[in-house]
N, C-alpha and C positions, 0 to 999 in steps of 0.2 A: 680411555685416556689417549692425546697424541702419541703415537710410535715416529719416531721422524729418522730416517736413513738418511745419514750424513756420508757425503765424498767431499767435500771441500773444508779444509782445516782454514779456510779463512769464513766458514758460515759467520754472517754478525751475530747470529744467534746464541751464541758459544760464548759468549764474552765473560760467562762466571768462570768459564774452566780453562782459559787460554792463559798459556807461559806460566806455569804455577812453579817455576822456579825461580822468578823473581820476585826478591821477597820483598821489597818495595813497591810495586807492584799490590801484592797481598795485602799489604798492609793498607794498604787504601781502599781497598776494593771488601774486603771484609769485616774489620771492628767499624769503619765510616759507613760502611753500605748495608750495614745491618746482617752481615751474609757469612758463613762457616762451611766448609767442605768438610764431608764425610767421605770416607776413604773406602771402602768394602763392602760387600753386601751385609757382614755382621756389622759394621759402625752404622751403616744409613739403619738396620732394624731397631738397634740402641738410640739411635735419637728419635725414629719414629715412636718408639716406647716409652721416649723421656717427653713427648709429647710437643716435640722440633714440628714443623710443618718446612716441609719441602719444596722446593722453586723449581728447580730442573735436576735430572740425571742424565749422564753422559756413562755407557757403557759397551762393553763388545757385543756384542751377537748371542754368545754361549749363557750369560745371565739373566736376560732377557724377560727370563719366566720367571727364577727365581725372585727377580726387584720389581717385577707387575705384580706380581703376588705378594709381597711386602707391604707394596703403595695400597695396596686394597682397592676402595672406590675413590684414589684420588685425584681430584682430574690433574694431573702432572706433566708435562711436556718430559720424553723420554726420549733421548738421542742416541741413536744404535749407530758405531763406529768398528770399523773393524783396526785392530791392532795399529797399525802403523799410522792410520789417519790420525787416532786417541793419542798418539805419539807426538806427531806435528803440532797439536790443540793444546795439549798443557807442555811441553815438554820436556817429559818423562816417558817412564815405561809403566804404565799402569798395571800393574802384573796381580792387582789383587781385582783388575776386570768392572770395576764398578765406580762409580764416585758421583753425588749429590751435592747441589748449593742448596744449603737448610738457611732458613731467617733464623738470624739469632734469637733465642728467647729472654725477655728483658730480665737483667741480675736482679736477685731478690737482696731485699733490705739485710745487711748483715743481723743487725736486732732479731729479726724474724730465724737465722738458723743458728746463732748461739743460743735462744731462750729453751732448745728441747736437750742442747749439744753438753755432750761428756769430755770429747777427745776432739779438739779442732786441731789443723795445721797453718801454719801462717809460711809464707814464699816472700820474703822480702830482696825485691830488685833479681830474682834468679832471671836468668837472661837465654840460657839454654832451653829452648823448644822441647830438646827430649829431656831434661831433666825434670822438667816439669809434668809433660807427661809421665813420664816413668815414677816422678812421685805420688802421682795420681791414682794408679795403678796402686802403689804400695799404700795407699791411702784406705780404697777399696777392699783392698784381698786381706785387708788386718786390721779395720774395723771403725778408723777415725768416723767423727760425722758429717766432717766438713773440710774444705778450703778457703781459707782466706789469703788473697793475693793483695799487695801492696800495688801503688801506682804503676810503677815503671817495671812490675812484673811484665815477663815474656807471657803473650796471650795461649790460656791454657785451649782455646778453641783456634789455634792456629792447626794445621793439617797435620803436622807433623806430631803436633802434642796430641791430639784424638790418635791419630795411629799407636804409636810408642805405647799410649797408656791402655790399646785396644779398646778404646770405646768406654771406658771407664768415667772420662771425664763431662760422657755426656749422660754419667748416675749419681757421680756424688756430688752432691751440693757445695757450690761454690759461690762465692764474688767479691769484691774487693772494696779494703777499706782502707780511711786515711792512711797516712805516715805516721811517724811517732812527732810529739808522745799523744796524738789525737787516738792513735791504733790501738793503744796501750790502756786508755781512759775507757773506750770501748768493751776492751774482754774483761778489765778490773770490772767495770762498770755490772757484767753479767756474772761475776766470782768467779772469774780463771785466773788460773795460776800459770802465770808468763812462764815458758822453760825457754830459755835460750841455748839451742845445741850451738858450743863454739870452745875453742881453747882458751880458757883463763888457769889462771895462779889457783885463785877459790872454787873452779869449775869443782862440781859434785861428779862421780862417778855414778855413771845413767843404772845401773843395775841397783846402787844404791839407793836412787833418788824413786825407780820403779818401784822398788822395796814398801816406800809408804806413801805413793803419789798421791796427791790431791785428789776430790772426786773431780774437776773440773780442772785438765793440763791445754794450756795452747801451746805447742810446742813450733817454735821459730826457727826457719833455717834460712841460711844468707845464701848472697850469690856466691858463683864461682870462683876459686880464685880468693878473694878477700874475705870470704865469710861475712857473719852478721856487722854492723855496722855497729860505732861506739855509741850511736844512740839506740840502738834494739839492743843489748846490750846490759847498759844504764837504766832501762824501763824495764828491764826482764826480772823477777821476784827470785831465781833461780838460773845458776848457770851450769849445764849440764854437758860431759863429755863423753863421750866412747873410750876409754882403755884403748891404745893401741900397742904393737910389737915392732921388734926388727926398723925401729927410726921412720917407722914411717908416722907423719902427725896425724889425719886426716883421712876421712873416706870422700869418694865423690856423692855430693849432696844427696842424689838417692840413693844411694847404698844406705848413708846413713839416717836416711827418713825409712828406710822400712827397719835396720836394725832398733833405731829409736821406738818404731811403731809396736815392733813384735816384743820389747821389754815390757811396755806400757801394756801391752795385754794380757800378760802373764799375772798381775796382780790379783 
């Protein structure tokens, strides 16, 4: 495969991994461009595994072996930078020495990963990059099947969300469906049982509700800040809370998708 030694941070060649802190920028260049950054030599092995095909990596000198040994036989354009130049190019510090433009792989039909699913998650409008990583993450490590994201969900293959969730969200099955009450028509459609995590009056106590959960729970969590919305809500079969103490109301969204997660397993 090419080895290409870069000294110019203005190579044209660069252009999947230049200024990768502008997220506008990002935003155009990856859900439009079909394209996702992987962030470390364990994330780029996770999506070579989840069966991503690779465009270019951009990495230091010291990994060199490690990420040809990875790529296998794939003819890959591989660009060896040393520290400060890899700086100039995205800028950042790339301190975990590695980083890949993988093609997206096209989202599968929701129909196709509720019809095997027990425990899905639904993300309506969360807008935070790491929270959604990091529920990804909690997603993984406790057992759900899946992810379901709303439109205007934050992209859970933005860089930030593959990092946060360590690579995670390029194993559990994901992608996105309508709004309500289309979203809603969808999981009734396959016998789940809507849980809305959110504060109400009627809200159930989640230890309770884990007590004799359905075989089939979608468990719904809002964005930041305002929680689920009054029509996820209205569409939910069940509204489920956490107990809290000491005045506080609320966990931050993933805290409370893995305390949600690890009730629903115990059953």
């Amino acid at each position: 495969m090419p080895i290409i030694y870069v000294t110019d941070p203005g190579d044209t060649r660069l252009a999947d991994f230049r200024d990768l802190t502008d997220v506008q920028l990002r935003r155009v260049l990856e859900p439009e461009g079909g394209l996702y950054l992987a962030e470390s030599p364990k994330v780029i092995a996770r999506a070579l595994a989840a069966g991503h095909a690779p465009r270019a990596v951009l990495l230091q000198p010291k990994w060199l072996d490690d990420v040809t040994e990875l790529l296998g036989r794939r003819q890959v354009p591989i660009f060896v930078a040393e520290a400060g130049i890899l700086e100039a190019i995205t800028g950042f510090h790339l301190h975990r020495g590695a980083i890949a433009s993988m093609h997206r792989p096209e989202l599968p039909d929701a129909a196709d990963l509720l019809r095997g699913a027990h425990r899905v998650v639904v993300l309506e409008d969360i807008a935070d990059h790491t929270n959604v990583g990091a529920i990804f993450r909690a997603v993984a490590g406790l057992g759900a099947d899946a992810v379901l994201v709303t439109p205007r969900c934050a992209d859970p293959l933005y860089r930030r969300s593959i990092r946060v969730s360590m690579g995670t969200v390029l194993q559990v099955p994901w992608t996105r469906i309508p709004w309500w009450p289309e979203g809603a028509d969808l999981l009734h459609g396959h016998g789940f049982h809507i849980a809305a995590l959110a504060l109400a009056d009627d809200a159930v106590d989640l230890a309770a509700f884990a007590r004799d959960a359905p075989d089939r729970v979608a468990l719904v969590l809002g964005t930041e800040g305002d929680g689920l919305s009054h029509r996820a809500i209205r569409h939910a079969d069940t509204v489920v809370t956490i107990p809290m103490e000491h005045d506080v109301d609320s966990l931050n969204v993933a805290a409370a998708s893995a305390v949600a997660l690890w009730a629903l397993r115990q059953r």
